[in-house]
N, C-alpha and C positions, 0 to 999 in steps of 0.2 A: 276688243280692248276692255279690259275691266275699268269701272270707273266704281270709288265708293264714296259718293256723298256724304257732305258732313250731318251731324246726327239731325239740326235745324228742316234737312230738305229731305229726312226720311219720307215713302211714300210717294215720291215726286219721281218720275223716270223722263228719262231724255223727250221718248214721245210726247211728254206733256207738256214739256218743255221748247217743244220745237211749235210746238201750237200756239204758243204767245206770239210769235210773229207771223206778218201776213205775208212775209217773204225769205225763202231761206237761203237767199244767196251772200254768201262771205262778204260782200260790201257791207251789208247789211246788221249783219253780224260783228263784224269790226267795229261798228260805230256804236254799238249797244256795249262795248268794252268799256266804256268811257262815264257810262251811268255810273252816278251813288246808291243803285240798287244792288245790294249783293246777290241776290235770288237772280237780278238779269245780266249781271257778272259772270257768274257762276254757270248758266246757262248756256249762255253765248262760248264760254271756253269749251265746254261739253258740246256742243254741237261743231266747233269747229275742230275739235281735236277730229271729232269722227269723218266729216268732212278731208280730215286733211289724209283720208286716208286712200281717196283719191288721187291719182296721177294727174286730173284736168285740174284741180285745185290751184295747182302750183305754176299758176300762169302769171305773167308779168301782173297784170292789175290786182289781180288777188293778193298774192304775197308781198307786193312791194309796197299796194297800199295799206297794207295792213300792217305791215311790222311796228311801224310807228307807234299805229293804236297799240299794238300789244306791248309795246315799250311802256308805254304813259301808264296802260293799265297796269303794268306792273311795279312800276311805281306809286301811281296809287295803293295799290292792294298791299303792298306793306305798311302802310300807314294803319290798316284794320286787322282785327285779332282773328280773325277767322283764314287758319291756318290753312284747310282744307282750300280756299280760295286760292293763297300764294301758290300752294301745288298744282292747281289745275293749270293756273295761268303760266308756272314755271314749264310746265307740261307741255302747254302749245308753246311756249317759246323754242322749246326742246324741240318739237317734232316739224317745225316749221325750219331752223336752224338744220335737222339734220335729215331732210328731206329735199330741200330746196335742189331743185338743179345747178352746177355750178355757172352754166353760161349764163343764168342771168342772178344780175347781181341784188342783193334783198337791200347793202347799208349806201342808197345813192351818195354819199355825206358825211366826212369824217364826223359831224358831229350828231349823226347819227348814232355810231359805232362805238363812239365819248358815251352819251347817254344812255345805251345798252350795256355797256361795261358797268355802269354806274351802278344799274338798275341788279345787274349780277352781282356785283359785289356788295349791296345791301343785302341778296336773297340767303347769301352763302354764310353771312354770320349771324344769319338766325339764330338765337339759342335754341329753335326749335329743331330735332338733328333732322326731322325727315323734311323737313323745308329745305336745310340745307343740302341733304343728298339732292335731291331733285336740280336745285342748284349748280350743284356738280356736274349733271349732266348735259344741263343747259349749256355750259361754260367750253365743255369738252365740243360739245357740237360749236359753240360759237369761235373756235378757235381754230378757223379753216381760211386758208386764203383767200378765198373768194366773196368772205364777210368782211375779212380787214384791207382788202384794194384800195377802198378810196384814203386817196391823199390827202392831207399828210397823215399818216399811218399814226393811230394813237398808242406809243408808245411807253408814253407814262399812264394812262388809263389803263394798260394793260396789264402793266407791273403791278397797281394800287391794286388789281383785279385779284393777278398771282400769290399777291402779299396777303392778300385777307384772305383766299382761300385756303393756305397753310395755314395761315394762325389756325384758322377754325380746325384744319385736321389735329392740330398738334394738343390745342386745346382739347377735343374729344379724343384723341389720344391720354391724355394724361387724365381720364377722369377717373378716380379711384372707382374700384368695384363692390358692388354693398357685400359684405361676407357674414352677414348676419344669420342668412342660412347655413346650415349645416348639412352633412355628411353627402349623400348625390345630389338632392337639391343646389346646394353650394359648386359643386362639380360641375354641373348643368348649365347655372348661370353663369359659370365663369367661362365657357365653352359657347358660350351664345353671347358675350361680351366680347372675345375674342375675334366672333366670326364677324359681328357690327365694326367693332374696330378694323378689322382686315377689309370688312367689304367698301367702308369709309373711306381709310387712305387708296383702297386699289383706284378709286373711283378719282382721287383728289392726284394722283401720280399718272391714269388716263392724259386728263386733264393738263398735266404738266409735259407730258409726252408731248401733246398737240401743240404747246407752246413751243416746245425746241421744232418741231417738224416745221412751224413759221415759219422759225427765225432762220432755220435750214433754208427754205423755200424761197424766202424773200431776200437770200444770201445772190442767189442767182438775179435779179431785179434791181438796177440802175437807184431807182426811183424812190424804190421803197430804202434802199439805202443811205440815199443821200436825203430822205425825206424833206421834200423841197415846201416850201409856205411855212415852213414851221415860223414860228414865233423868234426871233433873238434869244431873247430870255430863256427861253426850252434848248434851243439848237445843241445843248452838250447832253443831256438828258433824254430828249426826243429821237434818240437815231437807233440804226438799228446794234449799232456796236454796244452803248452803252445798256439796251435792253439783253442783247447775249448775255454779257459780264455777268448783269442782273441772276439771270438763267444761271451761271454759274454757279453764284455768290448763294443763290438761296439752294440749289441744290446741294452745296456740301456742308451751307449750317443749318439745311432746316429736311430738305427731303433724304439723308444718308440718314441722319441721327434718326428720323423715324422709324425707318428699313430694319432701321439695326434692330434697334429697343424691340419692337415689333417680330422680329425674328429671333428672337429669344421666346416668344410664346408658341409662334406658327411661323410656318415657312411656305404658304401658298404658292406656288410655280409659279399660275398665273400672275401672279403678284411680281414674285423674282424678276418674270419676262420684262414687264413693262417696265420696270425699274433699270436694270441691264440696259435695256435698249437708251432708257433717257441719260443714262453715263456713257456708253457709245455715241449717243448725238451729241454731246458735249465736246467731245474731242474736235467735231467738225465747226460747230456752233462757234468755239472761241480757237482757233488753233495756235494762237501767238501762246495760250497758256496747258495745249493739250500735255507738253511735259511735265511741266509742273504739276499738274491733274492727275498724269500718270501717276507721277511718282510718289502723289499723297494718297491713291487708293492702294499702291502696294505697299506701303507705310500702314496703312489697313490692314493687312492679310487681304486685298480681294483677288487673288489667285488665289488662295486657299480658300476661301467662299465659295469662288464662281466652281473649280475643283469641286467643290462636295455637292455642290449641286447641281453639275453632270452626273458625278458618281449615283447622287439616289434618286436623279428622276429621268436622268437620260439611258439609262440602260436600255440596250436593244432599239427598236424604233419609237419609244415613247415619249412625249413631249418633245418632239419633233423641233416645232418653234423656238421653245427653249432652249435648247441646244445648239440652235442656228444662232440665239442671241448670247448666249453663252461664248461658242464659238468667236463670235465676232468681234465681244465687247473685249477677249484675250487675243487675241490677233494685231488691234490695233492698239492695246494697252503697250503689248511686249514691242511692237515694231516703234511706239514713244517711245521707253524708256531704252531701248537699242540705241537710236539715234542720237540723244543726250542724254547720254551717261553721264554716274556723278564720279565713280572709281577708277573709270577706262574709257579708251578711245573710241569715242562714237565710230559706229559702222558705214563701211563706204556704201557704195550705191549698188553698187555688183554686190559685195554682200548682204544687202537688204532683202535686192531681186532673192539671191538664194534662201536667206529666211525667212521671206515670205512667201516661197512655192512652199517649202515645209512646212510653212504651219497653216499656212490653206490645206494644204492636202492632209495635215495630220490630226489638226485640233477636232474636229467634226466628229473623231473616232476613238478619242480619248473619254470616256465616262469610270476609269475602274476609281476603286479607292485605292490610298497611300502603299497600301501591302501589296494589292497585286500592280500596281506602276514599278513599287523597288522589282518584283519578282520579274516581270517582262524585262526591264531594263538590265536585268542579271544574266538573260536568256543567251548563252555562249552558243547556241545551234544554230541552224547555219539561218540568217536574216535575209528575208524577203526585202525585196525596196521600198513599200508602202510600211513594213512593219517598222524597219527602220528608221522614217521621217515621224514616226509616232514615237521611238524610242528619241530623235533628235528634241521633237516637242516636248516630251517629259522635262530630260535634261536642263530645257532650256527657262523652263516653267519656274523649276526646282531651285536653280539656279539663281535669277530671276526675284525668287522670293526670297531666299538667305542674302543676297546682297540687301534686300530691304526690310532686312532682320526677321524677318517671317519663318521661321526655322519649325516649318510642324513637321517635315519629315524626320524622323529617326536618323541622327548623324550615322551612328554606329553602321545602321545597314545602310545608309545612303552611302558610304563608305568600302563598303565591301560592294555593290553595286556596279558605283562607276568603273572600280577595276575591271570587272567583267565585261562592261561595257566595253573599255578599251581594248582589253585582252581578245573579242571576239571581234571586234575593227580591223587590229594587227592578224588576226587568223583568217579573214578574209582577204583580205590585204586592201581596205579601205585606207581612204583617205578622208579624213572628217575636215569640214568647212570648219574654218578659223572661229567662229564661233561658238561651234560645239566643242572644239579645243578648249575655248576660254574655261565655258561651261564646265568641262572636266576639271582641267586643272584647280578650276578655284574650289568648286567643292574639294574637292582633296586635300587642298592644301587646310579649308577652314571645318571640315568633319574628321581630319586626322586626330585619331586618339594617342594620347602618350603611352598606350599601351599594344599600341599594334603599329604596324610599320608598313610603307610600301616594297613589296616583292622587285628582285631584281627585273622579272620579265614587265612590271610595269613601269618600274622608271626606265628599262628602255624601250618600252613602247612609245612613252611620252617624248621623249628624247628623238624620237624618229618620227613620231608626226610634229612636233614645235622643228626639228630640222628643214620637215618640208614647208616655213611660211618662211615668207619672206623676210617679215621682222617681226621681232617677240613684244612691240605695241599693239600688236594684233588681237594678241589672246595675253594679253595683261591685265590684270583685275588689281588696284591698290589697295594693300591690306596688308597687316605684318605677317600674320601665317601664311599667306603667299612666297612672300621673300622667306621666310623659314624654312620653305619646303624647297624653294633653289638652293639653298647654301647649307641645308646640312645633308643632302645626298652628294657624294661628290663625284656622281657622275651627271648631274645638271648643274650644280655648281661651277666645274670647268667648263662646262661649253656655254654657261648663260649666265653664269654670275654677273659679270660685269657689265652686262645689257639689263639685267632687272635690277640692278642698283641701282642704275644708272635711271632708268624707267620709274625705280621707287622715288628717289631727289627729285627728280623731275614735278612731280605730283605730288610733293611735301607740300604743306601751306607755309607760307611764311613767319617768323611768330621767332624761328632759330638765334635771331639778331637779339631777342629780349633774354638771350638764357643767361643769368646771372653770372659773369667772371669770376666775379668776388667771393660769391657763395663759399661757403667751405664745404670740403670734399665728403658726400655722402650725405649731405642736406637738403640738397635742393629736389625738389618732384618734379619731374618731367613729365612730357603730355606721353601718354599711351603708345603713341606707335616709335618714340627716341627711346622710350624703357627697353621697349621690347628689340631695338636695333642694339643699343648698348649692350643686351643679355646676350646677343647672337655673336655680338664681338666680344665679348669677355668668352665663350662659350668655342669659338673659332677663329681665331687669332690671325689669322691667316686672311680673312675677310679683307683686315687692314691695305696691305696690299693692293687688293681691289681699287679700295677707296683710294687712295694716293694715285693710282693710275686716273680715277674719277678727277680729281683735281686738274690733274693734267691734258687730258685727252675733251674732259664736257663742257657745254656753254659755259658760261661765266657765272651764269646766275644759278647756275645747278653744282659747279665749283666749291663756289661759295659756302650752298650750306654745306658739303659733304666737309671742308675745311673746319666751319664751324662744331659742326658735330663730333672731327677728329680732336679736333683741340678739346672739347667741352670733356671728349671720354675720357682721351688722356688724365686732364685735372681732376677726373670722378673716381679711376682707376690709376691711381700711384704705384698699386702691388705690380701693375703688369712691365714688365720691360720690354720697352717692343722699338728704344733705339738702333739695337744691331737690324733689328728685322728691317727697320724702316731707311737708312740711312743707306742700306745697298743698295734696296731700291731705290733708291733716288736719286744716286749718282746714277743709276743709268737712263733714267729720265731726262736728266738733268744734260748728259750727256749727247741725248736722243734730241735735247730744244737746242742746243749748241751747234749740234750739226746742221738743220734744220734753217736757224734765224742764222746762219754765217758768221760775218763780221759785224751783222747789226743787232741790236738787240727792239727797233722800233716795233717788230710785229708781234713780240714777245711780252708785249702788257697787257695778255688778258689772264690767263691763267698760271704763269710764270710768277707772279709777285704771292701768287695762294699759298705753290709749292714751296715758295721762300717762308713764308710767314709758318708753314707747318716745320719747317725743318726747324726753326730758329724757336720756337716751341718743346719739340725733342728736346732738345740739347739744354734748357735754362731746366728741364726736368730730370737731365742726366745726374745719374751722382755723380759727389767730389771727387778729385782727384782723379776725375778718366785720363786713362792713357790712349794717346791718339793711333790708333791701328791704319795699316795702309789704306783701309777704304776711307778710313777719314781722312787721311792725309789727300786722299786723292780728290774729295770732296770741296777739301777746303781749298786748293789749286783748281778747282772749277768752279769754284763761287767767285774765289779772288777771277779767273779769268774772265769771268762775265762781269763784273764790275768794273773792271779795266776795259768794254768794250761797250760801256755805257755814258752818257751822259750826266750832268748835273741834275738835268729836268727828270729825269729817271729815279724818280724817288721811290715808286710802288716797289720799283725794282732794287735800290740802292738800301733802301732803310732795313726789309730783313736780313739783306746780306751781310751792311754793316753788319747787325745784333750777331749773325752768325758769327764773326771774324771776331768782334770781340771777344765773342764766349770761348772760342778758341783758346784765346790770352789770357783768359784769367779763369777757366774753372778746370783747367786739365795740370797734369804735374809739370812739372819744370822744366824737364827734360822735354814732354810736348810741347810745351810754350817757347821754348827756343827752336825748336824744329818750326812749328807753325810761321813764327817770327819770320823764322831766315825764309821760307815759304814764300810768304807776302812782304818781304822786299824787295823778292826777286822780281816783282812784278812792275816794273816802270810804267806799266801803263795804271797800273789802282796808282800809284804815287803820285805820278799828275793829277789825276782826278782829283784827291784828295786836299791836292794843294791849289786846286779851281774852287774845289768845295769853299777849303778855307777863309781866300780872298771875297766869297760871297757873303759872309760873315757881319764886314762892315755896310752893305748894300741892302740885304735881306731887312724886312722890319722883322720884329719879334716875334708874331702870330703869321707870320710867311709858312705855308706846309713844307717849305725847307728846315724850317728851323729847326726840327726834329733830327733832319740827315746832321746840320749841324752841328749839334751836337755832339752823336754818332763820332762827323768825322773828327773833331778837338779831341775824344774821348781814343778815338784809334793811333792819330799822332803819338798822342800822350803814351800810349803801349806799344806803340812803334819805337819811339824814339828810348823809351826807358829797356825795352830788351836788346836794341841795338846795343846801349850804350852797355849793359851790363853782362851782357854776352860777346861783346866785340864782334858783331857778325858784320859779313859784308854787305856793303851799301852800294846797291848799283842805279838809283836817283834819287839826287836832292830836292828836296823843295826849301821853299823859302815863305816868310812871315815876316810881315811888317812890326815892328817890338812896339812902335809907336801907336797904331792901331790897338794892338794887346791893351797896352796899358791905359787906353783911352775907352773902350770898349768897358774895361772894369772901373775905372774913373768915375764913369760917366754911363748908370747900366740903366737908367730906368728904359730906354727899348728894347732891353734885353730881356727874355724869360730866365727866371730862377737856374732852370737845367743847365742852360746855354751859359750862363756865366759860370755854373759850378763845372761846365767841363773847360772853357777857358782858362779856368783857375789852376785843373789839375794838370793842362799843358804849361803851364807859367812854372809850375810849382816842380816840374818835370824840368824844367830848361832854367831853372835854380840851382838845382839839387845838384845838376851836371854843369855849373858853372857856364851856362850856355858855351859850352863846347860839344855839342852831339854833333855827330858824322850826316845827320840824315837832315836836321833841320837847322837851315841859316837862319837867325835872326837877324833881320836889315837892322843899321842903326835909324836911332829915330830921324827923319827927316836931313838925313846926310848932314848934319851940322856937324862941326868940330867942338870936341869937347871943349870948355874956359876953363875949365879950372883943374889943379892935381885931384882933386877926389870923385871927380868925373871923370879922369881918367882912371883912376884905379876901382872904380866901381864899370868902368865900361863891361857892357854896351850899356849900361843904363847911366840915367845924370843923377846928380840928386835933387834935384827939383821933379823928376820922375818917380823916385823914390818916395818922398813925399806925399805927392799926388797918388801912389799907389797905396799910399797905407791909409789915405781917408777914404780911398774907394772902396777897400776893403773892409776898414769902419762902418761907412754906409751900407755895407750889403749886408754885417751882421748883425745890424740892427733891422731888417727884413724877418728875421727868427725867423728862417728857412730851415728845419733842420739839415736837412743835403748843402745846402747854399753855407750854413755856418759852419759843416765841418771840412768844406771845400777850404773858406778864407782862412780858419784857423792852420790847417794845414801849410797853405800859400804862404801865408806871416812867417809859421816857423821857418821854411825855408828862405824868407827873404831876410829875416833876422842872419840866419846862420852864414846866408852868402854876405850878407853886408858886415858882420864878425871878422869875414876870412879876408875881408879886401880891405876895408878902413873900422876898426873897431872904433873908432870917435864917431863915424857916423852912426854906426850900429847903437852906440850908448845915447847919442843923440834924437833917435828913431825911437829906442827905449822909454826915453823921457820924457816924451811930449804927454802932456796934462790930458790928452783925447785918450789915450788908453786908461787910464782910469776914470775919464768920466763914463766910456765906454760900457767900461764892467760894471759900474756903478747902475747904468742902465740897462742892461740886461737879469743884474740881479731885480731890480724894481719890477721884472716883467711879468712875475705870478710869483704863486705857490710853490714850491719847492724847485724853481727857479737855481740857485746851488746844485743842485743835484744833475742840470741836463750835462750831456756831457762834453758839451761843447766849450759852455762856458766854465767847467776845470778844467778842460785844459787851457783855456786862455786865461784862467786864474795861475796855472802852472805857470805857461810862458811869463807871464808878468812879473812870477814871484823869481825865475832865472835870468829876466833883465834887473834884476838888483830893488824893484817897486816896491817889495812886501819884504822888510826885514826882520818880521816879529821870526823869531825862532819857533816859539810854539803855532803861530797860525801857519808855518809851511809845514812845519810836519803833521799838523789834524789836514790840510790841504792836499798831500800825498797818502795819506792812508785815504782818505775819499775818493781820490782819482783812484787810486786800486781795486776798491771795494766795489766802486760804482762798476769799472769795467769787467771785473768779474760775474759782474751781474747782469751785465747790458751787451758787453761783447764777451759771450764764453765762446769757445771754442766754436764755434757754430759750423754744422755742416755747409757745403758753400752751395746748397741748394735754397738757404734762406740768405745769401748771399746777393745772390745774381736777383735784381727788379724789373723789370717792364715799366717803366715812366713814359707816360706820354708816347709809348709807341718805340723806347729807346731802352737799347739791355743797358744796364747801370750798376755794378760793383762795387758796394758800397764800400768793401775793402777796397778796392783803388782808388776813392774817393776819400775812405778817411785815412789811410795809412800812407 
């Protein structure tokens, strides 16, 4: 062993050295460690380095008495400037550490082993670098299990140890290079800075290695786990889990980023190896986070790392080592991120067994670069078995890395590749494990160019091995070019569409519920993978389809979005007409739950109310004036039939069907509207219902989640009873309504929501109109009294004290300025004017007269800015001025030109697609509400 004294002891050799004492046995020697003599420091390390080069040395008394001394001295010796000292002594600490036998132990004492730690992590931030390499190796040798046994295991000493020794590499890592030379010179030194750098960290990643190899070690060990004596105060910091993490935490913010940076100038094997290996013990080291670990180093590219460095140092049998840690650290990376996936369904356990015989047997053999992997993987002659599981490892590599954006291979040829691949599968007549299925199809589907297409002999290749799995969760990868590449061939389209849509909803995140309603058509941005669904159904029409079976057929929660997302495209996409397409289909769906749930509709509330809520969608999008064709006809007699076989409490169910039966009523021609009509009255069973609904009316509170059917059902009467009445169709059941309820209800609304009285109103204003004589609906008298007086009898069924009471109710609600709600009363009033005209004109002039009607308008005009203008209140300015109130001549006729003007400007002709509203959940016609 070379020793080279500092320049002070030139002249001075060991033999003269060994002369100063009159004994040269290591006890001896140990104790002379401890002088303030540097020259007998310095000595004593020199004799025992040489000494320890002996095998009897390393006997219990020798070595155990000794360490101690050679701790203290080394403690001391960093206190003095004499650099050459720290070395010698770090020297024997080194060779005593990594010589020692392991059955007997050198640290008797956890606080031993504290104090050692100590004494290295002083050495190692020397600013002086060869103090600290030396350091370094001391550290690597003290990081053996047979130094760290005594209990309780210094686990935070350990860490302080790990933490100083990166700093110092990263620190001498970052030391700028003097480039003050020029031309070779300057080349030279920067090439001998490199090599100190490289030989630096190998040394400090050593060292890091032995520490995972511990915490490996001591993973098997009770004791050392549960580190027992510890302190209270330590016990969360002291153990062995929280030292792993540790291990974790600093290799991927402090030992990766060196690797990298550092491999940008050199790429040492050696170096590679031990590095490799300490991210392989990490997966073991913390396993609750080996996924996550995985899936941040192929977030990396380190497939394509570890890849190129088989490629240029494992060819043939060279760097053997390498390859094996190569090998290993991709073995257990791909078998993580198999298992939790983030795209697709982790792999069972049979499948693992089989990807992990393959890529045991394959990876070892793989060293080409990029070019010649596509080329082999191209290779259509006839495939050996082992060449094979090296073509499966490719794939799966490949694969693997483009799911975690790492895309270095060439799409184009990676493209033209995998067909071949498949293509000489099928020419064998192989069967590829579900895996490498996955593998295939997904690059295909995300390396397809828009300028090349897959051959029919591959999509029915694909088509023939996806037949042979059991299910297409198997080999599912989530991603929109996935699903682009089942739905625009449409020989996988048919046989697997409706399983990878199905497959795609599934594995949507949630987020569908925030998409703006209201948005206006063509404005709103949507997230990446709803664009790219929306382009493929604008793009294939026929998809839709699909989806409306998805509604029907998948969980609830999967329903749900594909319902969302049909609704959202529809209102994105106006230009498409896709009610005919949609509406056959759905009666046979419809048809298909009918037979299915019986006579009952109770199992029918999970995906039943979706397909309601899509159909009643359709239709408020339909244009004006549809004419109802027999499949509507046949529709609307299946909806009406399931409503009649449901209950009150069946509102999920009850509320779209309503909207449907409305729309029915009022946005198709006339000729439909009577057909519909006589339709749904032939139904006695929706007619009872309706007239349950009704009676719930005075029961329900206002914010009840009935209130909405509610509504609905005042809003159906009311066009029930007015097509009856004006088409004289047959009535085959009555219901019946309490008049006094009615009129108490609007009397008296504050528990009533705004809607809920405005459709109250338009059945009032309906059973006016027709001098409550309709066929369909009784009004009881109020509370079976007998009329007192003649004009209670000629206004019967109502009194006039009813009368009354109903014009200040309707008073009060117009001063609410509900727009909806004030052109419901103003409507109501005219009617109740005109029937009270036709039965007692003294009452009707009396109702006229009352001093509340002009205070009324008096206060509606005070109610803003151009207040005059709404249109509600001219027409109550109308009405007033034809009960005789307003006799100026000229203020009624500037008052009729403004009602003209304003309604040609507020109500033009409007298509009756701006017509029909969505309130609260409830279809609403504002023409049957204001006309």
């Amino acid at each position: 062993m070379e020793l080279k004294p500092s320049s002070q002891f030139k002249g001075r050799d060991l033999q003269t050295s060994l002369t100063v004492f009159s004994s040269p046995l290591p006890e001896f020697l140990f104790e002379h460690l401890s002088s303030s003599s540097e020259i007998l420091v310095w000595s004593s390390y020199n004799c025992l380095i040489l000494l320890a080069e002996e095998p009897l040395f390393f006997s219990k008394c020798h070595t155990v008495y000794g360490i101690e001394a050679v701790v203290r001295s080394l403690q001391g010796s960093m206190q003095m400037t004499n650099t050459e000292l720290h070395k010698q002594g770090l020297l024997l600490f080194a060779e005593i550490l990594t010589r020692q036998p392991e059955e007997i132990r050198l640290f008797t004492s956890s606080a031993m082993c504290r104090d050692a730690s100590h004494a290295l992590q002083e050495a190692v931030s020397s600013p002086v670098l060869a103090v600290a390499a030396e350091a370094l190796r001391a550290i690597s040798a003290f990081l053996r299990k047979d130094h760290q046994s005594s209990l309780p295991v210094q686990y935070r000493a350990l860490r302080a140890l790990l933490e100083a020794m990166l700093s110092r590499c990263i620190e001498f890592s970052q030391t700028p290079l003097n480039r003050r030379s020029l031309g070779h010179a300057c080349s030279r030194n920067s090439e001998k800075a490199t090599l100190r750098k490289g030989k630096f960290l190998l040394s400090t990643l050593e060292s890091f290695r032995n520490a995972c190899r511990l915490a490996v070690e001591f993973q098997s060990e009770p004791s050392a786990q549960e580190n027992p004596f510890t302190a209270p105060s330590a016990e969360k910091e002291d153990t062995l889990e929280a030292f792993s993490e540790f291990l974790l935490s600093a290799c991927d913010s402090q030992c990766i980023p060196m690797v990298m940076r550092y491999s940008e100038e050199a790429t040492p094997p050696n170096l590679m190896e031990v590095f490799l290996s300490i991210l392989h013990s990490l997966f073991v080291i913390v396993p609750h986070m080996k996924v996550k670990f995985s899936r941040k180093l192929a977030d990396s590219s380190f497939i394509r790392l570890t890849l190129e460095l088989k490629a240029r140092f494992c060819s043939g049998q060279s760097h053997s080592s390498l390859n094996q840690v190569c090998s290993s650290f991709l073995y257990y990376m791909c078998l993580n991120l198999l298992q939790a996936p983030e795209k697709t369904e982790p792999l069972s356990q049979e499948e693992l067994s089989a990807v992990s015989e393959f890529l045991q047997h394959g990876l070892p053999h793989i060293s080409s670069r990029t070019p010649e992997s596509l080329a082999f993987l191209s290779d259509r002659q006839y495939v050996e078995e082992a060449a094979r599981q090296r073509q499966y490892c490719i794939l799966l590599l490949f694969y693997l890395a483009h799911i975690h954006d790492d895309r270095f291979v060439p799409e184009v040829e990676l493209f033209v590749a995998v067909q071949s691949f498949l293509l000489s599968l099928q020419d064998q007549g192989e069967c590829p494990p579900p895996v490498v299925c996955k593998a295939s199809v997904y690059l295909l589907a995300v390396c397809w160019d828009k300028d090349s297409a897959l051959g029919e002999a591959v999509v029915n290749a694909i088509r023939k091995f996806l037949e042979g799995i059991s299910d297409l969760h198997l080999v599912y990868t989530h991603h929109p070019l996935m699903l682009r590449l089942f739905l625009v061939y449409p020989g996988l389209m048919s046989r697997f569409g409706h399983r990878v849509l199905e497959l795609w909803f599934s594995w949507e995140e949630s987020g569908y519920e925030n998409l703006d309603d209201d948005a206006s058509p063509g404005r709103t941005i949507f997230p990446t993978n709803l664009a790219a669904l929306f382009w493929m159904l604008r793009s294939t029409p026929s998809v839709l389809l699909i989806l409306l079976d998805l509604v029907y057929s998948s969980p609830v929660d999967t329903a749900r979005k594909v319902l969302i997302v049909l609704r959202t495209f529809l209102r994105e996409n106006e230009d498409i007409e896709v009610g005919g397409l949609i509406r056959g289909h759905f009666l046979l769906i419809l048809q298909r739950l009918l037979v299915e749930y019986g006579a009952s509709t109770s199992g029918a509330s999970g995906n039943l109310p979706l397909l309601l809520n899509l159909l009643s969608l359709v239709q408020l999008r339909s244009e004006s004036e549809q004419e109802l064709d027999s499949t509507a006809m046949k529709l609307l007699h299946q909806v009406s039939k399931l409503c009649g076989r449901c209950s009150p409490a069946d509102v999920d169910i009850l509320q779209p069907s309503f909207n449907f039966l409305y729309w029915s009523l009022h946005r198709t021609t006339p000729s439909s509207q009577k057909r519909a009509a006589a339709v749904l009255l032939s139904s006695t069973a929706l007619i009872e219902l309706l007239e349950k609904l009704l009676a719930l009316t005075w029961t329900e509170a206002g914010s009840s989640p009935k209130a909405s059917l509610l509504c609905s059902a005042w809003l159906l009467i009311a066009s029930f009873s007015a097509q009856q009445h004006n088409g004289n169709l047959q009535v085959h059941q009555t219901l019946s309504v309490e008049l006094n309820q009615v009129l108490k209800a609007l009397s008296f609304p504050e528990k009533k929501s705004a809607l809920l009285s405005a459709a109250i109103l338009r059945f009032l204003r309906t059973a006016l109109q027709q001098s409550f004589s309709s066929a369909l609906v009784a009004l009881v008298p109020s509370g079976g009294q007998l009329l007192s007086t003649p004009e209670d009898a000629a206004l019967a069924p109502l009194g006039t004290s009813q009368v009354l009471s109903l014009l200040i109710g309707l008073q009060n609600l117009m001063v609410q300025k509900d727009p909806l709600l004030s052109q419901a009363c103003i409507g109501c009033l005219e009617a109740l004017l005109d029937y009270l005209h036709a039965r007692s004109p003294d009452i009707a002039l009396h109702v006229a007269s009352q001093p509340w009607n002009r205070f009324l308008l008096f206060t509606l005009l005070d109610a803003g800015e151009n207040s005059f203008l709404r249109p509600e209140i001219l027409r109550l300015m109308t009405l007033v001025q034809s009960m005789g109130l307003l006799n100026d001549h000229n203020m009624t006729q500037t008052l009729q030109a403004s009602l003209e003007g304003l309604c040609s400007r507020t109500f033009p002709a409007q298509p009756l697609s701006q017509d029909m509203l969505c309130l609260g959940g409830v279809s609403v016609s504002l023409t049957h509400i204001r006309d």
